[in-house]
C-alpha positions in Angstrom: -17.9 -8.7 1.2 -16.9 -6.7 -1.9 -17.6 -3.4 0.3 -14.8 -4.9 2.5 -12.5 -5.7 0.2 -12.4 -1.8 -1.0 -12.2 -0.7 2.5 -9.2 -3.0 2.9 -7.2 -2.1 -0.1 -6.4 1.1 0.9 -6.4 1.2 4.3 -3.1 -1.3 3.5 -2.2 1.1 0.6 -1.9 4.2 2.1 0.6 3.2 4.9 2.6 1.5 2.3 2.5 4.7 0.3 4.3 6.6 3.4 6.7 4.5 4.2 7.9 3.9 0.8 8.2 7.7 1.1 10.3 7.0 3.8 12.8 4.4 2.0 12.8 4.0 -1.9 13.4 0.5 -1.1 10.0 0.1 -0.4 8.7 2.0 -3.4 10.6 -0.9 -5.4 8.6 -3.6 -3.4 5.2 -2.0 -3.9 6.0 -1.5 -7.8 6.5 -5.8 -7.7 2.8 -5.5 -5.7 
């Protein structure tokens, strides 16, 4: 289960990371995360 949790993370993480690229509005949501 841990192994999926890892898997998970930044398989989330890394589209969040482009699109707050994208908009800087986003980079302020994932700084609250």
């Amino acid at each position: 289960m841990c192994v999926q949790r890892l898997l998970t993370v930044p398989l989330i993480g890394i589209p969040r990371l482009q699109s707050s690229e994208a908009s800087p509005v986003s980079s302020d949501s994932s700084r609250d995360d």
